[in-house]
C-alpha positions in Angstrom: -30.2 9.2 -1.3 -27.0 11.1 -1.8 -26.0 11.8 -5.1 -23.7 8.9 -6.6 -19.9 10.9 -6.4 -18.1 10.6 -9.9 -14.6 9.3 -10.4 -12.3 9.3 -13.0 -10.0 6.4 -13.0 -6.5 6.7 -14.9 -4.9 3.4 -15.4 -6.7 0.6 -17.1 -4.4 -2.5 -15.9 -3.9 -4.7 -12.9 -4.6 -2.4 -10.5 -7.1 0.3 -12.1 -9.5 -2.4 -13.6 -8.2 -5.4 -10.8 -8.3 -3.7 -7.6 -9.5 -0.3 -7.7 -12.6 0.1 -9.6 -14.1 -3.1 -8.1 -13.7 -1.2 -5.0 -14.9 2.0 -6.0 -17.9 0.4 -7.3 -18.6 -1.2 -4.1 -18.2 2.1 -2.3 -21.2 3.5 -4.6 -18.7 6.0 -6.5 -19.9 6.3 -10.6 -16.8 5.4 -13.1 -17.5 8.5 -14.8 -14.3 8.2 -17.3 -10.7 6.2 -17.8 -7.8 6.7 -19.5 -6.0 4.2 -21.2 -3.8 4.1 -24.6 -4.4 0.3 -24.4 -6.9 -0.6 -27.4 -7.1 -4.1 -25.7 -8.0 -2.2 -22.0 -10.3 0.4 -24.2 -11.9 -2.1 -25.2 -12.5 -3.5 -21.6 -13.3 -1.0 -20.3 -16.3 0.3 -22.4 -17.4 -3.6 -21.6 -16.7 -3.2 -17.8 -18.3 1.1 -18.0 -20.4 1.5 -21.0 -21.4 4.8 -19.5 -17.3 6.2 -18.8 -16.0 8.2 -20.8 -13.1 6.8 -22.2 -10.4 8.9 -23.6 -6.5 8.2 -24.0 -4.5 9.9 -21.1 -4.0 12.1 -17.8 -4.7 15.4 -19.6 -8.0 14.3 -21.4 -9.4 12.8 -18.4 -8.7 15.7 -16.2 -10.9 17.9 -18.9 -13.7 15.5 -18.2 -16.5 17.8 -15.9 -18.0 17.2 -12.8 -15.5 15.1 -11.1 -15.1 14.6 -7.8 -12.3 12.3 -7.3 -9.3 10.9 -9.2 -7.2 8.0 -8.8 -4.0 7.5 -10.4 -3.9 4.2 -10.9 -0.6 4.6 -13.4 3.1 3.3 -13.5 4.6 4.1 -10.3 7.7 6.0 -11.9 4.8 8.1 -13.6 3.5 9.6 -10.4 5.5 12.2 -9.8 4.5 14.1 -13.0 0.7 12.9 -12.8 0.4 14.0 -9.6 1.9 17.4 -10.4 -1.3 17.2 -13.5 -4.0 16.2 -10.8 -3.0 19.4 -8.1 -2.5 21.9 -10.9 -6.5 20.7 -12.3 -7.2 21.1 -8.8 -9.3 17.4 -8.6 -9.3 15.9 -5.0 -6.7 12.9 -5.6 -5.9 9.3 -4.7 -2.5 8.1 -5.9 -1.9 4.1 -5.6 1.4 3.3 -3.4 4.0 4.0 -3.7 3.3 8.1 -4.2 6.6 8.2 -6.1 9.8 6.1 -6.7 11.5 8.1 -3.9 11.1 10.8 -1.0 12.6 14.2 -2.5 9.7 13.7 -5.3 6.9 12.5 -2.8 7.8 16.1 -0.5 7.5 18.2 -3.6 4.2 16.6 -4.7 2.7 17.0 -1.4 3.7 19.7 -0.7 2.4 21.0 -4.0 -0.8 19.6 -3.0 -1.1 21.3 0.3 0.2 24.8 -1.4 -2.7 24.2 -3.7 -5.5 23.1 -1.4 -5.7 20.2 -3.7 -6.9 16.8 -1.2 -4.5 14.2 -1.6 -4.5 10.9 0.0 -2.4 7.7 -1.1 -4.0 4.1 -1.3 -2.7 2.3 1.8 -5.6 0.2 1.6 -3.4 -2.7 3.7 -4.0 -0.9 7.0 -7.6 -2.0 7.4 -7.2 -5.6 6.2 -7.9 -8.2 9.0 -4.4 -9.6 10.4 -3.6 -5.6 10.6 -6.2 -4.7 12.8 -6.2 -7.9 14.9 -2.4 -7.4 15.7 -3.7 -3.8 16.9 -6.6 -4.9 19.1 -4.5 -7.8 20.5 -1.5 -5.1 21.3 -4.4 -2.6 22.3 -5.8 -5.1 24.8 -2.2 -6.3 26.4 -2.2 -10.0 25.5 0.8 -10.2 23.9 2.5 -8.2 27.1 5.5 -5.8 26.0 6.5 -6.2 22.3 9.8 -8.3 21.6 9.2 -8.2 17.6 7.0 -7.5 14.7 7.7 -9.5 11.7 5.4 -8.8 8.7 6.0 -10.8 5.0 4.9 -10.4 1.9 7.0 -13.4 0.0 5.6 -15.3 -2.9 7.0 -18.3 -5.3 7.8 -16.5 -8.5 10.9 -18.0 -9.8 9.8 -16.7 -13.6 9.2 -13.2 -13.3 6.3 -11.7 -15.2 6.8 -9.2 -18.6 5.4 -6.0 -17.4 6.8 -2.8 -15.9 7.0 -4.2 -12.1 9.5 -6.6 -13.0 11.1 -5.3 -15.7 11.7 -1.7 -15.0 14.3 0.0 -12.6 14.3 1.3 -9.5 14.3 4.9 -10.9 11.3 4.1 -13.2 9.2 2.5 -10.5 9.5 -1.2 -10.7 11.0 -3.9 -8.0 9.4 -5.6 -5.1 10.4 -2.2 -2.3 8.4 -0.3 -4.1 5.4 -2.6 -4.6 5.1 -4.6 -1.4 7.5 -3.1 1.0 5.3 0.1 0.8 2.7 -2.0 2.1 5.0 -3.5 4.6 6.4 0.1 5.6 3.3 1.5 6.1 1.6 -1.4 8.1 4.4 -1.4 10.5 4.3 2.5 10.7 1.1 2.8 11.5 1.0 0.5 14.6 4.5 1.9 16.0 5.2 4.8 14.8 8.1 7.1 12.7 11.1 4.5 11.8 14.3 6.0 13.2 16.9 4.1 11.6 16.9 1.1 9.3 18.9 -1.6 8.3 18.2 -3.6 5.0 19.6 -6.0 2.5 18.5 -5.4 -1.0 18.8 -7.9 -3.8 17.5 -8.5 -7.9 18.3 -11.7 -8.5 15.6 -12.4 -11.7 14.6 -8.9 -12.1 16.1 -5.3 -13.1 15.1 -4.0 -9.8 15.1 -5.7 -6.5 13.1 -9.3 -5.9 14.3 -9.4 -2.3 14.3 -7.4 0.3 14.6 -7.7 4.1 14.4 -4.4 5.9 15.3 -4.3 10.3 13.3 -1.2 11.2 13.7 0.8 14.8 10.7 2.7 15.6 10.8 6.2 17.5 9.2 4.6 20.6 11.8 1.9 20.8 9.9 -1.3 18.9 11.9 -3.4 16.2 10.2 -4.3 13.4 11.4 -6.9 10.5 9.7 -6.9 6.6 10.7 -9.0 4.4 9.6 -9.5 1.0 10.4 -11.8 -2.2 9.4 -13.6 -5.1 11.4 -16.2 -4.5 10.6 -18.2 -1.4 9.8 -21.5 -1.7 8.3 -22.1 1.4 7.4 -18.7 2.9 7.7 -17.5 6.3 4.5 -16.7 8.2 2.5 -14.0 6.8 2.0 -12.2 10.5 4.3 -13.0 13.5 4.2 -10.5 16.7 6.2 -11.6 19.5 5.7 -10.3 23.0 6.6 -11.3 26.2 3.1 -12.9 26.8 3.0 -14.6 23.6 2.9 -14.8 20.2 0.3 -13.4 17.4 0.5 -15.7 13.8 -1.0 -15.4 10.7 0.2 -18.0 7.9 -2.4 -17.3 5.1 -2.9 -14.2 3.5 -4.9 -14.5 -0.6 -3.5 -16.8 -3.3 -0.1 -16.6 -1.2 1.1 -20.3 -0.3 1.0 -21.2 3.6 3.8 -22.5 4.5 2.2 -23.4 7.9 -0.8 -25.4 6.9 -1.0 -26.7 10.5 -1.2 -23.3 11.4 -4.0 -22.5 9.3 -6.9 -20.6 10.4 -10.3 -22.1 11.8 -13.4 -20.6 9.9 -14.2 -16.9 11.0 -10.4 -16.6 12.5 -7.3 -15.0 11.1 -4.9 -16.8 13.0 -3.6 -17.7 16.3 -2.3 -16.6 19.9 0.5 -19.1 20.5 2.2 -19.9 23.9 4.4 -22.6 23.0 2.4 -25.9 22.7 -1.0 -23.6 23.6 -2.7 -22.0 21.0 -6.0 -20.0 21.1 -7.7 -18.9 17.8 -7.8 -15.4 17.2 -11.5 -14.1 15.8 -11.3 -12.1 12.3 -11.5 -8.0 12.6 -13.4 -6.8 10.2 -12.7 -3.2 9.6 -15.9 -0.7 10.1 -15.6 0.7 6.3 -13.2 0.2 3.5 -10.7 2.8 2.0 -12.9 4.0 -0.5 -16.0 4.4 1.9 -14.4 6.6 3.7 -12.7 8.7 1.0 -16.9 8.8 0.3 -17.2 10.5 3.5 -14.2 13.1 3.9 -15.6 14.4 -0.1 -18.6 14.7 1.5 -17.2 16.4 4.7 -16.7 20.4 5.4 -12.7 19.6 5.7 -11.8 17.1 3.1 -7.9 16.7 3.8 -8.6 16.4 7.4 -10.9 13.7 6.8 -9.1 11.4 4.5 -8.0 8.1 5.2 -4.0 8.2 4.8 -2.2 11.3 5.5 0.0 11.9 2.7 3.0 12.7 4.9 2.6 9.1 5.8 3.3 8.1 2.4 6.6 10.7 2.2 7.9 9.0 5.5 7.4 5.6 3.9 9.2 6.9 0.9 12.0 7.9 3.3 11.9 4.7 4.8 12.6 2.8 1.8 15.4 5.3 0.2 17.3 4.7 3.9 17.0 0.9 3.0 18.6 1.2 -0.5 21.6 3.2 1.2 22.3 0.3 4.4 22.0 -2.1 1.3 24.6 -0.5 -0.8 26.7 0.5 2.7 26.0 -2.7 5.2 25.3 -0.4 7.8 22.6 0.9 9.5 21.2 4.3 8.6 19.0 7.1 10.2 16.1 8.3 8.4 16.5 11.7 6.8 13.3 13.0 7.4 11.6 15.8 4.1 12.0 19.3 4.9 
């Protein structure tokens, strides 16, 4: 058996301890240390890793030996400069999404990373989930005929918005709904059609410092239209998944804790949703992807190549990061703008 690969994971919150070390662990990767100022999340974390080493941030944790892999699992509007720590130490690196709060920063830290051979890839973990790769196959296979529309949402009920950094810090320093979910949304819609072109976008903070609405209208280079919407204020949610083609219609309602707002819509066991010609419907089977995010960060550390072999191309992550800067300038102008693309 292969040596168990050691990670140090900085970030102790929601998503270090709530979505990425459960994942890592699954993966077979050792928690070897965490950093976290957090005597609360210290305290959880030598409950959750008796064996980590715990110390209190970035710097300490990069001192730790052996390591094979980092996440930053931090504040999004600390990225920028943790990133800039991870490539100087030299550490193959993960970043969560976004990379940074905007696209100048995520060109300089990539391109740091490729100037000092440093692998870098950024958790776009969305890509393999189930309604994602079930929209591709269905595309893939020509059931849905030419594409009319891809409409992708990520909108919750939240009227009251939670007291942490997401909600409560600007733009600037990393927090609103673009940067948290539309990265997601972005990404998803990039990797099934391509470079965005142009976008047009309403931007809105209604209960929040930054932004808890956002609806972006996104042309892709080959000529599709995609829609993402996201909010933490909708009532009844749209569907989760809805591609339109001129054969019919892909539609997902359900997606986690999210409320359907389509529970006749909802999927039969082992489905994800449903292949709609007006009163016809056919249930679409779940795709289950062949290995998760982390598995096969497992394999490209293991690999002769390790950039090559990652799962997300950081570039991807700067174009997204364009993508969502062009959005922010249609909101402010009401007009449609082309993407400036880094370098």
């Amino acid at each position: 058996m292969a040596q168990r690969l050691r990670v140090a994971l900085a970030g102790y919150g929601m998503a270090g301890r709530g979505i990425h070390r459960p994942q890592l662990v699954a993966a077979g990767f050792e928690i070897a240390a965490i950093s976290t100022s957090s005597p609360a999340r210290v305290e959880q974390a030598r409950s959750d890793e008796p064996a980590a080493q715990i110390v209190p941030d970035l710097d300490a944790l990069l001192e730790v030996p052996d390591l094979d892999l980092v996440v930053l699992a931090t504040p999004s509007g600390s990225h920028a400069n943790h990133l800039t720590a991870a490539v100087a130490a030299g550490v193959p690196t993960v970043v969560d999404k976004p990379i940074t709060v905007d696209a100048p920063s995520a060109c300089k830290a990539v391109d740091a990373a490729a100037q000092a051979a440093t692998p870098l890839t950024v958790f776009q973990n969305r890509r393999w989930d189930s309604p994602h790769l079930a929209a591709r196959k269905l595309l893939d296979e020509g059931r849905l005929g030419d594409l009319v529309r891809y409409e992708f949402r990520w909108e919750r009920w939240r009227p009251e918005p939670k007291q942490r950094w997401r909600e409560q810090a600007t733009a600037a320093e990393g927090g609103g709904l673009l940067l948290d979910l539309g990265t997601h949304l972005v990404d998803s819609a990039v990797d099934l059609f391509g470079p965005v072109r142009s976008v047009f976008a309403t931007v809105e903070a209604h209960t929040t410092v930054a932004e808890d609405a956002a609806v972006l209208i996104c042309r892709h280079a080959g000529g599709a239209v995609s829609e993402l919407s996201t909010t933490s204020l909708a009532g009844a949610p749209g569907p989760r998944l809805r591609v339109t083609g001129t054969r019919g219609t892909f539609l997902v309602t359900e997606f986690e804790s999210e409320p359907n707002g389509f529970p006749g819509f909802s999927a039969e066991p082992g489905c994800v949703g449903w292949l709609v010609r007006g009163d016809d419907r056919t249930p679409v089977p779940t795709v289950r992807a062949e290995r998760t995010f982390y598995e096969q960060v497992a394999i490209a550390l293991r690999s002769n190549d390790i950039q090559a072999a990652l799962p997300v191309d950081p570039w991807d992550a700067v174009h997204t990061a364009e993508v969502i800067d062009a959005a922010r300038a249609s909101a402010r102008s009401w007009q449609a703008v082309d993407i400036s693309v880094c370098g």
